[in-house]
C-alpha positions in Angstrom: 0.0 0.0 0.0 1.6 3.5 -1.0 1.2 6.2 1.5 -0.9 9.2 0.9 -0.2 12.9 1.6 -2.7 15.2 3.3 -4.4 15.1 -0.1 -5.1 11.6 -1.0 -1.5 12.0 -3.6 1.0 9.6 -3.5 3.5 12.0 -5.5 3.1 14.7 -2.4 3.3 12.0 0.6 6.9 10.8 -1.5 8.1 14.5 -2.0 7.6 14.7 1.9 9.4 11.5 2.6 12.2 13.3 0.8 11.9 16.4 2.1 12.4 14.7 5.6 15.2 12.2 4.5 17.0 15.6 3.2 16.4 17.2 7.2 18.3 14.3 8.5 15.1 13.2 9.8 14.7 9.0 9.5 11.0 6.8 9.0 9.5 7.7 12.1 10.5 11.7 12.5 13.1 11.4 14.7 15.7 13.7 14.0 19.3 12.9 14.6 21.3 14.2 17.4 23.7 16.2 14.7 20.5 17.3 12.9 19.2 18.8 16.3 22.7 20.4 17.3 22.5 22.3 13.8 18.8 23.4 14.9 19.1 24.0 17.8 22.4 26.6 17.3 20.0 28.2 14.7 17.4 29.0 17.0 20.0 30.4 19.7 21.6 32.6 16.6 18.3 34.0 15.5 16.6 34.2 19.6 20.1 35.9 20.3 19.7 38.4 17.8 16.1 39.1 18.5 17.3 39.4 21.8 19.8 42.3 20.9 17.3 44.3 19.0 15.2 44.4 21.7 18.2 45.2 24.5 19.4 48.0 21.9 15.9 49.6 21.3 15.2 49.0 25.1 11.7 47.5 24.7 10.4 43.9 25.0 9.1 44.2 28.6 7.7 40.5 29.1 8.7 39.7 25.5 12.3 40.4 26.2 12.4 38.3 29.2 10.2 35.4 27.5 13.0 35.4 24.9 15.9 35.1 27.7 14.3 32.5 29.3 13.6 30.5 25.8 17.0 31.3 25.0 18.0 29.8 28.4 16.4 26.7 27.6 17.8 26.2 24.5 21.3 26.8 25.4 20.2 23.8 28.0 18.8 21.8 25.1 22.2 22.3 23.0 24.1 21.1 25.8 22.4 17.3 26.1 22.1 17.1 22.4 25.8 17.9 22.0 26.8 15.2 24.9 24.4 13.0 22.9 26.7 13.3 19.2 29.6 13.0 21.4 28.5 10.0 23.1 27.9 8.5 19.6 30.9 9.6 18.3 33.5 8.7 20.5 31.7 6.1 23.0 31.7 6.6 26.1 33.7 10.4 26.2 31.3 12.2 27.3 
């Protein structure tokens, strides 16, 4: 049985299979630790920046401290996911 995309077309449900292969993500949508490290440092990059702008205009308010915090949590994030690759990498070096 082929699988369908959200419109009942086989074509769109394989161009979406690719799409996802391309993302480093596998079958089931689980992205790979490398894949996430790359994400993850280009969510910082663009929270970090967003973070400036609102530091150098000095507004924000609840949205400047809602990006600190998210940005806190990422930079939390990037650190297991990057004891993850290394675990894979090298064994047991992390």
């Amino acid at each position: 049985m082929v699988p369908l995309g959200p419109d009942g077309d086989a074509a769109a449900a394989a161009a979406a299979t690719h799409r996802g292969a391309a993302a480093g993500v596998d079958r089931v949508g689980v992205m790979s630790p490398t894949d996430e490290v790359t994400r993850l440092l280009r969510r910082i990059q663009a929270l970090t920046l967003e973070v400036a702008e609102h530091e150098a205009q000095k507004t924000g308010g609840r949205e400047l401290e809602a990006k600190k915090l998210a940005l806190e949590q990422l930079r939390r994030r990037l650190a297991g996911a990057s004891r993850r690759v290394a675990h894979d990498d090298l064994g047991n070096a992390a």
